[in-house]
mmCIF file as Biopython writes it, N, C-alpha, C and O atoms, coordinates in Angstrom:
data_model
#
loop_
_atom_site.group_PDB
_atom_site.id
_atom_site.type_symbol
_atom_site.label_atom_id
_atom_site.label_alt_id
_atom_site.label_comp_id
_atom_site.label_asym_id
_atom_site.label_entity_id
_atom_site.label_seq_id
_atom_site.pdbx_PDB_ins_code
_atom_site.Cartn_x
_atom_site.Cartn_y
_atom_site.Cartn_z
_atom_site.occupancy
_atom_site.B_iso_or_equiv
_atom_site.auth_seq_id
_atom_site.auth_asym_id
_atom_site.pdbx_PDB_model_num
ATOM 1   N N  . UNK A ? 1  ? 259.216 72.456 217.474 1.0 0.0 1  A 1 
ATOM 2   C CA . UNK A ? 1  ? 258.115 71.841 218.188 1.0 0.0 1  A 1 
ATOM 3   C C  . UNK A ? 1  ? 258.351 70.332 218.203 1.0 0.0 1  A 1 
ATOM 4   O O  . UNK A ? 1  ? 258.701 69.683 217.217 1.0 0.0 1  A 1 
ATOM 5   N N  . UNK A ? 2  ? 258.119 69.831 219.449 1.0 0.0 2  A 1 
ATOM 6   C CA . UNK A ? 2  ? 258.535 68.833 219.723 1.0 0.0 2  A 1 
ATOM 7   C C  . UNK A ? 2  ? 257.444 67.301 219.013 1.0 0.0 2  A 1 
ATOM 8   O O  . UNK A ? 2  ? 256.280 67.698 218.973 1.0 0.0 2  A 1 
ATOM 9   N N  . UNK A ? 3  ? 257.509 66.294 218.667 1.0 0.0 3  A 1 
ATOM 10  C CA . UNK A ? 3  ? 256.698 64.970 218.468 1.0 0.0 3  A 1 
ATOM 11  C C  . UNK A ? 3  ? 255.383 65.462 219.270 1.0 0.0 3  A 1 
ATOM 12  O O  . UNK A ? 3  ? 254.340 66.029 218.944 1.0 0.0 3  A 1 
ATOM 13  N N  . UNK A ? 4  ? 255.946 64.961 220.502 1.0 0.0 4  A 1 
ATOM 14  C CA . UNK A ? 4  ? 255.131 64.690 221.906 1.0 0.0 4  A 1 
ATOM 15  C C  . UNK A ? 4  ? 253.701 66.158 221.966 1.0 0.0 4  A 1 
ATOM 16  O O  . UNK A ? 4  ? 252.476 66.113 222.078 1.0 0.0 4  A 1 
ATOM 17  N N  . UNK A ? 5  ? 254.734 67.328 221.819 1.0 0.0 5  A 1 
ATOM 18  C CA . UNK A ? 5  ? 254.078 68.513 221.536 1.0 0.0 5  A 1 
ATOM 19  C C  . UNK A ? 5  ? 252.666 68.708 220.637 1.0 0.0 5  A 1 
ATOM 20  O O  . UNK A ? 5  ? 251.591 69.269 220.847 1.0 0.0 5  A 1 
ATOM 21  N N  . UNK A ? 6  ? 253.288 67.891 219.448 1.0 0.0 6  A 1 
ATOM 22  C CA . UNK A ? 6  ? 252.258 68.217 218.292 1.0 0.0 6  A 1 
ATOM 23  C C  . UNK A ? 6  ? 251.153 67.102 218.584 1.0 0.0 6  A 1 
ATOM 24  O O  . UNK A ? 6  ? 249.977 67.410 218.393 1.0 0.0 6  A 1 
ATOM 25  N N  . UNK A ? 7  ? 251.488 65.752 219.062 1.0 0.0 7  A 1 
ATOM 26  C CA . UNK A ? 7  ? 250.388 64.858 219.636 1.0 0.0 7  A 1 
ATOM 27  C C  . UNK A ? 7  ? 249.216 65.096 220.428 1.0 0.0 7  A 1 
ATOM 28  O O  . UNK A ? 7  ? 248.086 64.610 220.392 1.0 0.0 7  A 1 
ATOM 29  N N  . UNK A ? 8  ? 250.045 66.416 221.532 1.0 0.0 8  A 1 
ATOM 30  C CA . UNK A ? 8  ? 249.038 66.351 222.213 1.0 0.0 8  A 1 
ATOM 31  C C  . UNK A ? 8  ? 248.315 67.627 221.717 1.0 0.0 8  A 1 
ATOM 32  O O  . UNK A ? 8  ? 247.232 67.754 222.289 1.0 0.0 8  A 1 
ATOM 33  N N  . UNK A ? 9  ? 248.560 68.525 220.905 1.0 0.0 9  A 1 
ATOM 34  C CA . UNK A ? 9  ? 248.034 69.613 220.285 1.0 0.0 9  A 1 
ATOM 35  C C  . UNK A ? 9  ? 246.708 68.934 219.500 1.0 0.0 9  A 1 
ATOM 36  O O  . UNK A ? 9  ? 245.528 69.222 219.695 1.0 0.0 9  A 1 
ATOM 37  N N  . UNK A ? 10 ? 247.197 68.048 218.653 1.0 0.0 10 A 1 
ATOM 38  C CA . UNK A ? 10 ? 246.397 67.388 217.989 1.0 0.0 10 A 1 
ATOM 39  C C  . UNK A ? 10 ? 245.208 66.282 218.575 1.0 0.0 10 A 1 
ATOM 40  O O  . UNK A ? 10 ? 244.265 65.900 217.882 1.0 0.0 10 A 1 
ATOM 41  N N  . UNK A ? 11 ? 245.399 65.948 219.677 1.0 0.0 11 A 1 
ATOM 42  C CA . UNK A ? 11 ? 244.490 65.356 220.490 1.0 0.0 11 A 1 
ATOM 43  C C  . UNK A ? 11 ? 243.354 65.820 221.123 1.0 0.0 11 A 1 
ATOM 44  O O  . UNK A ? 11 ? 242.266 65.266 221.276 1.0 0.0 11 A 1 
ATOM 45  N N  . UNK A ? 12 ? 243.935 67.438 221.641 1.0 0.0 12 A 1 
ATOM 46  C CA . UNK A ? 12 ? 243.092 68.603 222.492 1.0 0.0 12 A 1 
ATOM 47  C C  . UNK A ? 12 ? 242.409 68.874 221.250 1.0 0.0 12 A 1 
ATOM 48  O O  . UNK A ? 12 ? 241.224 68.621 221.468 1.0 0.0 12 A 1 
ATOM 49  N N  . UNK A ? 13 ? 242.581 69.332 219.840 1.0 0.0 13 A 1 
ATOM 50  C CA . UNK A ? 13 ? 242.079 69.739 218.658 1.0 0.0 13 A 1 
ATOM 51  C C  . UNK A ? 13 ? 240.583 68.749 218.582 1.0 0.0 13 A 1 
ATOM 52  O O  . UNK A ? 13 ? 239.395 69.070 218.606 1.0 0.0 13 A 1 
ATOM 53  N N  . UNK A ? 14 ? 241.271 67.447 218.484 1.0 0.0 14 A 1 
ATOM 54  C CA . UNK A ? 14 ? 239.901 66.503 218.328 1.0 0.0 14 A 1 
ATOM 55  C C  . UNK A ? 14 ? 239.133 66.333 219.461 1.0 0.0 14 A 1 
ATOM 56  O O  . UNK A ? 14 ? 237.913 66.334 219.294 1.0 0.0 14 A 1 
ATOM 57  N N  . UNK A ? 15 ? 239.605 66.174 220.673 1.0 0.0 15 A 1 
ATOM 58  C CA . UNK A ? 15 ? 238.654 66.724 221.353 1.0 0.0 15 A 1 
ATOM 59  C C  . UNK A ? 15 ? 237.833 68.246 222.021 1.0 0.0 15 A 1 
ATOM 60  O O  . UNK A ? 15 ? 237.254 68.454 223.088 1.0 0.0 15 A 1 
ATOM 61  N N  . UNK A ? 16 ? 237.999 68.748 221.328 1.0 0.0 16 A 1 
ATOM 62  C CA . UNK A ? 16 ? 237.441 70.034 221.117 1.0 0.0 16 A 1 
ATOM 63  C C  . UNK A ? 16 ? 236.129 70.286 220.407 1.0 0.0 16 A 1 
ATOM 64  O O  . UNK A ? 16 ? 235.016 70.634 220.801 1.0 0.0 16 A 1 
ATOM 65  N N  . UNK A ? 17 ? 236.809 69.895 218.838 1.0 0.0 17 A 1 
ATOM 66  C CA . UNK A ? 17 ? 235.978 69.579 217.861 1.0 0.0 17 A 1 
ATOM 67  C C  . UNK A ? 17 ? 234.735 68.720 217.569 1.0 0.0 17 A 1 
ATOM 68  O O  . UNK A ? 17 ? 233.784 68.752 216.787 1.0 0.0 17 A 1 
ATOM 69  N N  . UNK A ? 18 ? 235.412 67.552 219.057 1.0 0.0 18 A 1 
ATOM 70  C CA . UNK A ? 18 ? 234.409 66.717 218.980 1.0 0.0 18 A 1 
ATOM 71  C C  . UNK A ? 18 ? 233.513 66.444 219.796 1.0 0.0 18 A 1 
ATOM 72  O O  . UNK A ? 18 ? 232.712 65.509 219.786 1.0 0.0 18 A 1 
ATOM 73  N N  . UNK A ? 19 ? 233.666 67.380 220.608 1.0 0.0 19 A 1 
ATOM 74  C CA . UNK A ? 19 ? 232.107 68.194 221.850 1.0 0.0 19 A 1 
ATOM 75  C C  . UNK A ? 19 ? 231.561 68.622 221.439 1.0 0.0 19 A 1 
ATOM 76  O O  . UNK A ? 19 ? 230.519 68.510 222.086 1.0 0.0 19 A 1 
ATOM 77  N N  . UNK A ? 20 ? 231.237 69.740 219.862 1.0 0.0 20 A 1 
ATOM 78  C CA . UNK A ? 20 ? 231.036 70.561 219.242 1.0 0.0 20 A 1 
ATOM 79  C C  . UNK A ? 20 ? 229.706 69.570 218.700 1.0 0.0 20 A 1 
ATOM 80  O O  . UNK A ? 20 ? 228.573 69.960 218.985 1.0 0.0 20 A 1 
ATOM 81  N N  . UNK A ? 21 ? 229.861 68.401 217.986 1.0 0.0 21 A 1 
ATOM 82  C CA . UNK A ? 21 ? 229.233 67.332 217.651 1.0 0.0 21 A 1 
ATOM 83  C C  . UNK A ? 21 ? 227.987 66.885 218.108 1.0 0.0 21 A 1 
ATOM 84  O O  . UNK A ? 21 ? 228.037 65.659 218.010 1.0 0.0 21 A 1 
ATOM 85  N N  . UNK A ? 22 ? 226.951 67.198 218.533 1.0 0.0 22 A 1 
ATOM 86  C CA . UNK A ? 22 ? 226.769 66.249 219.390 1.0 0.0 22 A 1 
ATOM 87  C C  . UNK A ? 22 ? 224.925 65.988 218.512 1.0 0.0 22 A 1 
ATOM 88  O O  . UNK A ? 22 ? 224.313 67.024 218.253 1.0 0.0 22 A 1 
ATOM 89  N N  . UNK A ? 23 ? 224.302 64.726 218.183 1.0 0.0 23 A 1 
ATOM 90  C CA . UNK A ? 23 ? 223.309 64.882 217.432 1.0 0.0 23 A 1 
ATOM 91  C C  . UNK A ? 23 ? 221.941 64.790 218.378 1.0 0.0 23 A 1 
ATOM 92  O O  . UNK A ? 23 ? 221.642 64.043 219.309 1.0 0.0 23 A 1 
ATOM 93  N N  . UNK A ? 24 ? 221.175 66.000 217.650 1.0 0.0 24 A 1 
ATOM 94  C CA . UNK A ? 24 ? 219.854 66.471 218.588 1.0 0.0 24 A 1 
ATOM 95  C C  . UNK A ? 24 ? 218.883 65.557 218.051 1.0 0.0 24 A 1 
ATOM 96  O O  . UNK A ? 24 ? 218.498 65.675 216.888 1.0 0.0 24 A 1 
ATOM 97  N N  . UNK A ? 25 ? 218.438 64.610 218.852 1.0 0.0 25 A 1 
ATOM 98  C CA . UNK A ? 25 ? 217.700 63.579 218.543 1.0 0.0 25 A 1 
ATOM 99  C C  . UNK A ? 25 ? 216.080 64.040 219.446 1.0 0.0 25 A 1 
ATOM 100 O O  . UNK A ? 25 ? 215.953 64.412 220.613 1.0 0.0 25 A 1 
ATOM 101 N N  . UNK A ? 26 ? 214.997 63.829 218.362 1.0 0.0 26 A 1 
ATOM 102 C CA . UNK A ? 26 ? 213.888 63.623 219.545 1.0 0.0 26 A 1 
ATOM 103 C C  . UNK A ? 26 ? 212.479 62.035 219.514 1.0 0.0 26 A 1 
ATOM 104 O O  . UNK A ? 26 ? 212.017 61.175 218.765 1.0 0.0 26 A 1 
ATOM 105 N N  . UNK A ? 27 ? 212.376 62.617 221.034 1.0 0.0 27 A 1 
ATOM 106 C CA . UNK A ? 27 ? 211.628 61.321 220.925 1.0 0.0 27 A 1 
ATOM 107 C C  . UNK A ? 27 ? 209.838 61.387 220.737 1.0 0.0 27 A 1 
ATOM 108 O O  . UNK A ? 27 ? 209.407 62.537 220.643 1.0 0.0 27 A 1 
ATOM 109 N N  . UNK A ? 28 ? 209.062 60.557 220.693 1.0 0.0 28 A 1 
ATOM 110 C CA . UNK A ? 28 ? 207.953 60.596 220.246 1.0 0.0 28 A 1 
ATOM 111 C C  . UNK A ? 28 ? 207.758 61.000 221.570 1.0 0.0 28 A 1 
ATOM 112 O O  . UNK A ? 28 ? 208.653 60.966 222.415 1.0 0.0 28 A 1 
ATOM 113 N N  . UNK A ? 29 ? 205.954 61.603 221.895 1.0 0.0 29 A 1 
ATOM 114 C CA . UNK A ? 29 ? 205.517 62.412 222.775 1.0 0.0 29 A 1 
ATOM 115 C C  . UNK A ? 29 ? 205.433 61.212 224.036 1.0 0.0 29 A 1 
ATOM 116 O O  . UNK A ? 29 ? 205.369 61.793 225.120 1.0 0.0 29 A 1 
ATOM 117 N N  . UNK A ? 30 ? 205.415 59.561 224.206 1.0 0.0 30 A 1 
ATOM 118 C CA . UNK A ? 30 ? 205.342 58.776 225.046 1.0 0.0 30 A 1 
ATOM 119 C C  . UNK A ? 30 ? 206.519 58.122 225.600 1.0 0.0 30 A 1 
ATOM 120 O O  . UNK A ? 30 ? 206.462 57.256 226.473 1.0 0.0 30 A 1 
ATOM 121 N N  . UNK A ? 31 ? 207.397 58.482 225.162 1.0 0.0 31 A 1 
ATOM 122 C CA . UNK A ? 31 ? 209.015 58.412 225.769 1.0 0.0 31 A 1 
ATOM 123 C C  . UNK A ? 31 ? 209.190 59.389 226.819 1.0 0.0 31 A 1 
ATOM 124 O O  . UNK A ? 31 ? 208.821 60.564 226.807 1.0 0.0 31 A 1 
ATOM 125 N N  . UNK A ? 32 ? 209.919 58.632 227.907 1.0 0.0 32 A 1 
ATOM 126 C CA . UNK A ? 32 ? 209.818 59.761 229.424 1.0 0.0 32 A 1 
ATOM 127 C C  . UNK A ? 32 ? 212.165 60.216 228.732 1.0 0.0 32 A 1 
ATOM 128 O O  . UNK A ? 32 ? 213.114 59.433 228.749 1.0 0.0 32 A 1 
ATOM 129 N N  . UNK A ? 33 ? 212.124 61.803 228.256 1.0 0.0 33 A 1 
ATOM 130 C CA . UNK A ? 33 ? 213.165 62.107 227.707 1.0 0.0 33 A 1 
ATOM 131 C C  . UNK A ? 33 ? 213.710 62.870 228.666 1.0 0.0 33 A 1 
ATOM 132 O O  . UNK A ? 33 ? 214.400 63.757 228.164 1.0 0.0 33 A 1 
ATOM 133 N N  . UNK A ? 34 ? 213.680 62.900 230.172 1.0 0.0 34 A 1 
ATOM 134 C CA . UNK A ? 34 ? 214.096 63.687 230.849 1.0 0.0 34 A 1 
ATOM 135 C C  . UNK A ? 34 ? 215.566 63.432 231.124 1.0 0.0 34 A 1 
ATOM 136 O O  . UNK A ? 34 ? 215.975 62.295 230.889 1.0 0.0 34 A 1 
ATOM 137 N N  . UNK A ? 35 ? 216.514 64.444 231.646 1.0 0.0 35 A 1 
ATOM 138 C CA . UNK A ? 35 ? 217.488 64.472 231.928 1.0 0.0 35 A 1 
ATOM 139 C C  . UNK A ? 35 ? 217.759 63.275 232.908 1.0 0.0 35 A 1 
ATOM 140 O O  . UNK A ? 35 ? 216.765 63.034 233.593 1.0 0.0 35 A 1 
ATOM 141 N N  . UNK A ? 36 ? 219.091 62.264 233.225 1.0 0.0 36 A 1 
ATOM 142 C CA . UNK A ? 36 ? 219.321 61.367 234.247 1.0 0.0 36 A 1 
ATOM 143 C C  . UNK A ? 36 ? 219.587 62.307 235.476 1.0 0.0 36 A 1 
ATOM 144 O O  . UNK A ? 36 ? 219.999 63.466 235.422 1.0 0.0 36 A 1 
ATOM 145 N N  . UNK A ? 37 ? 219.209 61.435 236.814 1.0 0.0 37 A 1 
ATOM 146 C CA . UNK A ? 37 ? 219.855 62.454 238.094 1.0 0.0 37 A 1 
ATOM 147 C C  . UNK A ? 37 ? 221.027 62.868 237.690 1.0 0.0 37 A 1 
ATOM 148 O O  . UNK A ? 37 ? 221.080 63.894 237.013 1.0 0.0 37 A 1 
ATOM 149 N N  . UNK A ? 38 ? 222.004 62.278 237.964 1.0 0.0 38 A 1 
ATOM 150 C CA . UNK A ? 38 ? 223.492 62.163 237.789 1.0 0.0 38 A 1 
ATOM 151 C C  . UNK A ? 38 ? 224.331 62.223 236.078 1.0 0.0 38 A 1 
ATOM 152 O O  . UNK A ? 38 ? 225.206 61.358 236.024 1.0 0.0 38 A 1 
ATOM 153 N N  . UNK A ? 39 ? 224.243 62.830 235.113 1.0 0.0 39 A 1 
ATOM 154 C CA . UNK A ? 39 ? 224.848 62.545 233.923 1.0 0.0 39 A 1 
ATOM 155 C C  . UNK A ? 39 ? 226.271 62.773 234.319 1.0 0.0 39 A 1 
ATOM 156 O O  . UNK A ? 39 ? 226.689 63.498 235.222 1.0 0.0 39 A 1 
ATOM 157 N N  . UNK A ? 40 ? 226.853 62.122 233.591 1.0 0.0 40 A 1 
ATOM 158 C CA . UNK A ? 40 ? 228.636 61.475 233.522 1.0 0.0 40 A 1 
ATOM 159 C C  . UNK A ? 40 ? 229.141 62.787 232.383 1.0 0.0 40 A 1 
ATOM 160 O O  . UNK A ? 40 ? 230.281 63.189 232.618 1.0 0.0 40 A 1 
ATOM 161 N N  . UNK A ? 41 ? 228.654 63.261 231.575 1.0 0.0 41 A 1 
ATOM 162 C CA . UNK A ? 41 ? 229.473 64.022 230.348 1.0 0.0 41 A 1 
ATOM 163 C C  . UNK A ? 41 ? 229.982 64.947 230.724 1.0 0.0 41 A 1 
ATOM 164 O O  . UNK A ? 41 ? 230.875 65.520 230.100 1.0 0.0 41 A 1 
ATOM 165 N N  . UNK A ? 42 ? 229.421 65.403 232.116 1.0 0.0 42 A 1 
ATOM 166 C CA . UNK A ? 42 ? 230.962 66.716 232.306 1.0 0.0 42 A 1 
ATOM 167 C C  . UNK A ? 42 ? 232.365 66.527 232.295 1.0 0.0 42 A 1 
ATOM 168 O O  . UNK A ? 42 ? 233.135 67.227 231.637 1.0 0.0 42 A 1 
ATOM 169 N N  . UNK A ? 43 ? 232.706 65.562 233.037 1.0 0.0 43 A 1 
ATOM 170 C CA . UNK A ? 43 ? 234.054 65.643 232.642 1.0 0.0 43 A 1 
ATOM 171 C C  . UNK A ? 43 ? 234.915 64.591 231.850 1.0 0.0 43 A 1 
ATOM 172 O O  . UNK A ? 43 ? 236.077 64.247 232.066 1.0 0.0 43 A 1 
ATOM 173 N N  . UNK A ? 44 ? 233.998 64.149 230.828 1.0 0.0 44 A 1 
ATOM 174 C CA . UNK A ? 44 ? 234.268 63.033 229.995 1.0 0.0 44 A 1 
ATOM 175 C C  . UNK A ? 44 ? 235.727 63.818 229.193 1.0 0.0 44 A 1 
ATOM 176 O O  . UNK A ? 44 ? 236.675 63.034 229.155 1.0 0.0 44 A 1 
ATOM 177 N N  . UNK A ? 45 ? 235.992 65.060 228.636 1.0 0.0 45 A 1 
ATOM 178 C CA . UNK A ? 45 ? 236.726 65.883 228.031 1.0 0.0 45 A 1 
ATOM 179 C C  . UNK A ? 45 ? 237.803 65.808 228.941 1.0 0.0 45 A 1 
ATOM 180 O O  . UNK A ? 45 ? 238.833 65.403 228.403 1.0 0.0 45 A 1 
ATOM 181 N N  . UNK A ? 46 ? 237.890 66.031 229.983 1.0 0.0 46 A 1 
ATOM 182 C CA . UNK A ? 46 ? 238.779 66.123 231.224 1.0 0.0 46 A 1 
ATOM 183 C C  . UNK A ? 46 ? 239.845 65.120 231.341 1.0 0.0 46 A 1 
ATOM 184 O O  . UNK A ? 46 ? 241.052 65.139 231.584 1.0 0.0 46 A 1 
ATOM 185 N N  . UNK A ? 47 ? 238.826 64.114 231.041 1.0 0.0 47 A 1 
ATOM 186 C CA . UNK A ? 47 ? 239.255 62.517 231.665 1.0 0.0 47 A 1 
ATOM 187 C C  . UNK A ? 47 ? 240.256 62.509 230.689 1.0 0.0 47 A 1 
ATOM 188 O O  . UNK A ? 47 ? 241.404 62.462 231.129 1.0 0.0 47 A 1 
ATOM 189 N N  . UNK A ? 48 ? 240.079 62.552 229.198 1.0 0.0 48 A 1 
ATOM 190 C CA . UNK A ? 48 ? 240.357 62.020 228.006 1.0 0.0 48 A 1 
ATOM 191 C C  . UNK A ? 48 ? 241.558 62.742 227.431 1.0 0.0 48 A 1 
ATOM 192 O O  . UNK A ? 48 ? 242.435 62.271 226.707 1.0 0.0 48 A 1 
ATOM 193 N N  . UNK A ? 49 ? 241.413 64.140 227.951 1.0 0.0 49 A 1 
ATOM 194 C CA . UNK A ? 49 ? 243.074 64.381 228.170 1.0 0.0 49 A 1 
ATOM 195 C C  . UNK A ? 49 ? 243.888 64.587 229.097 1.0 0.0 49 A 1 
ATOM 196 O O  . UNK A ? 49 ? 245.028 65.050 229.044 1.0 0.0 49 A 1 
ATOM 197 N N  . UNK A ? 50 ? 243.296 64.240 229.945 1.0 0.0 50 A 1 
ATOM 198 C CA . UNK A ? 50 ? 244.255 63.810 231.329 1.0 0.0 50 A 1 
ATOM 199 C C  . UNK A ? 50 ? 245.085 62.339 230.863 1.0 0.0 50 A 1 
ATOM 200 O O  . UNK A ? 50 ? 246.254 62.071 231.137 1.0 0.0 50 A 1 
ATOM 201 N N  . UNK A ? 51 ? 244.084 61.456 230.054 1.0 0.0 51 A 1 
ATOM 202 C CA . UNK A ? 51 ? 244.765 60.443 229.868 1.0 0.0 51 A 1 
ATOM 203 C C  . UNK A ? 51 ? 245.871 60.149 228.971 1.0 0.0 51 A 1 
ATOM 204 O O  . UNK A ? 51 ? 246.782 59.356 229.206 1.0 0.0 51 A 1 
ATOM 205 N N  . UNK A ? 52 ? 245.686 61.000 227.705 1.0 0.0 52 A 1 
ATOM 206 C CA . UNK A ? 52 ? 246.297 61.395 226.514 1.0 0.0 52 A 1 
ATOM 207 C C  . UNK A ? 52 ? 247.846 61.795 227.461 1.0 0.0 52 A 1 
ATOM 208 O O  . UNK A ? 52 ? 248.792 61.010 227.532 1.0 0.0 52 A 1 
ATOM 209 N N  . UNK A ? 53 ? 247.820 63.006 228.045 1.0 0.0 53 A 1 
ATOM 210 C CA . UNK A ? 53 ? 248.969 63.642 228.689 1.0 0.0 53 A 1 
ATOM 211 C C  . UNK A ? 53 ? 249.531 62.588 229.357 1.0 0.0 53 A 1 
ATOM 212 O O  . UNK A ? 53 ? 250.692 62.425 228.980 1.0 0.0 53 A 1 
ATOM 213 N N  . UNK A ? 54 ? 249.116 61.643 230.367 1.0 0.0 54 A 1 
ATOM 214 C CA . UNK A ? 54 ? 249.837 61.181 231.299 1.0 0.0 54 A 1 
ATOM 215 C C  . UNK A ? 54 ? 250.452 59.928 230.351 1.0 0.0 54 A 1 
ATOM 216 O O  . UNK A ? 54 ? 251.601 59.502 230.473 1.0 0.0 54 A 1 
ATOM 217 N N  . UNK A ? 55 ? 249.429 59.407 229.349 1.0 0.0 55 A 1 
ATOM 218 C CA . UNK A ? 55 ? 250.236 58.607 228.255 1.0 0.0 55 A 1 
ATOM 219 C C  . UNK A ? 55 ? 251.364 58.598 227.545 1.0 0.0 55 A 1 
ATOM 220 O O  . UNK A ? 55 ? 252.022 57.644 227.131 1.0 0.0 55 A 1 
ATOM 221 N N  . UNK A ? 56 ? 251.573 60.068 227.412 1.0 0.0 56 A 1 
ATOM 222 C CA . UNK A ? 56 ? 252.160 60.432 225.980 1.0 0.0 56 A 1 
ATOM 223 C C  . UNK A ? 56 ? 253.319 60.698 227.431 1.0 0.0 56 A 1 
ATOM 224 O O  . UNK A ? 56 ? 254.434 60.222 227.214 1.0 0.0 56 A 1 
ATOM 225 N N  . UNK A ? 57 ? 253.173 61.319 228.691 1.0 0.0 57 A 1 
ATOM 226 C CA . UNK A ? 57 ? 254.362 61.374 229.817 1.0 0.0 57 A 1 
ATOM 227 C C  . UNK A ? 57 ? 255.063 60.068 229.688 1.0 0.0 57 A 1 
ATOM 228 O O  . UNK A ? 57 ? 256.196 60.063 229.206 1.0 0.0 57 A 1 
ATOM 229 N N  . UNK A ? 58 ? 254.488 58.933 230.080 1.0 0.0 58 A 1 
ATOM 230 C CA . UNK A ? 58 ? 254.462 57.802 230.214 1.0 0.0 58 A 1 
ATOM 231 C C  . UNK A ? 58 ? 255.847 57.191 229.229 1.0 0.0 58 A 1 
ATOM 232 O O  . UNK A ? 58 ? 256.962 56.687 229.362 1.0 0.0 58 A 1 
ATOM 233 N N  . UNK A ? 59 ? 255.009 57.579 228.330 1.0 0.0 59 A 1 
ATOM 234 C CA . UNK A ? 59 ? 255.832 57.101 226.789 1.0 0.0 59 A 1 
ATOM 235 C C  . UNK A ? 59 ? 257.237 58.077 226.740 1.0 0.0 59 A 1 
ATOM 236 O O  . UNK A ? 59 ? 258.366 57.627 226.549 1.0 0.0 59 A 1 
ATOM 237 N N  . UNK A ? 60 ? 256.980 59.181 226.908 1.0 0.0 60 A 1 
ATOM 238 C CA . UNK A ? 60 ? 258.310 59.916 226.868 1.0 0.0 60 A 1 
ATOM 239 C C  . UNK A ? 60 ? 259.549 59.270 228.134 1.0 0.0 60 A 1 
ATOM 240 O O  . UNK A ? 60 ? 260.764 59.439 228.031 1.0 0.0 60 A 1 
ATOM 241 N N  . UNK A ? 61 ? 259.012 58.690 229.025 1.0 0.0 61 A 1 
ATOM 242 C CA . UNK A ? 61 ? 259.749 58.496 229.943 1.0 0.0 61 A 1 
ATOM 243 C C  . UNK A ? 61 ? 260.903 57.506 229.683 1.0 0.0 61 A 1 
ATOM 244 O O  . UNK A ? 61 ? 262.128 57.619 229.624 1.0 0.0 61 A 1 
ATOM 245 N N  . UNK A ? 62 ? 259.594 55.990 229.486 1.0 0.0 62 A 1 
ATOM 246 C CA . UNK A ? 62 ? 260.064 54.950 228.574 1.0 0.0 62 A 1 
ATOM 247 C C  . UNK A ? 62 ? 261.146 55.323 227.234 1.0 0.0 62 A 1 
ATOM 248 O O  . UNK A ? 62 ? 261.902 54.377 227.016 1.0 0.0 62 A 1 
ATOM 249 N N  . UNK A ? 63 ? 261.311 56.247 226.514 1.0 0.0 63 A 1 
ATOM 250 C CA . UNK A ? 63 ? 262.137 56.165 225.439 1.0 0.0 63 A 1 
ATOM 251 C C  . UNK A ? 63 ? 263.695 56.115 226.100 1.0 0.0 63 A 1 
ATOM 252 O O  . UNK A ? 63 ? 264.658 55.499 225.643 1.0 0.0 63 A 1 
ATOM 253 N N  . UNK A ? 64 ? 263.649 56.900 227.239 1.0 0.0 64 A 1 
ATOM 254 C CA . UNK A ? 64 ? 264.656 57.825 227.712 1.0 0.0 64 A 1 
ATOM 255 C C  . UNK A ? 64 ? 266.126 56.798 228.059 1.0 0.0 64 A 1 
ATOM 256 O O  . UNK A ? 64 ? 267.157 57.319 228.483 1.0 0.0 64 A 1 
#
């Protein structure tokens, strides 16, 4: 198994783990707690190893 391999194994791991996370907070009964139109967190996971991969591509290229 390759460096590059185990990096990104280990990257997908923490982000996995770390969606799992998330703390249930509440607010007093005069706070308006409704959902935003638009929330961003769907593909916050997506983004983050799309970026990881094309990095760690990036970097493999550069050694070469």
């Amino acid at each position: 198994m390759t460096i590059y391999t185990k990096h990104i194994l280990t990257t997908l791991l923490f982000l996995v783990m770390s969606v799992g996370v998330q703390a249930q907070i509440t607010f007093p009964d005069d706070v308006d707690d409704e959902a935003p139109a638009a929330p961003i967190d769907g593909f916050i996971v997506i983004g983050l190893a799309a970026g990881a991969y094309l990095g760690l591509k990036k970097r493999a290229q550069s050694e070469k």
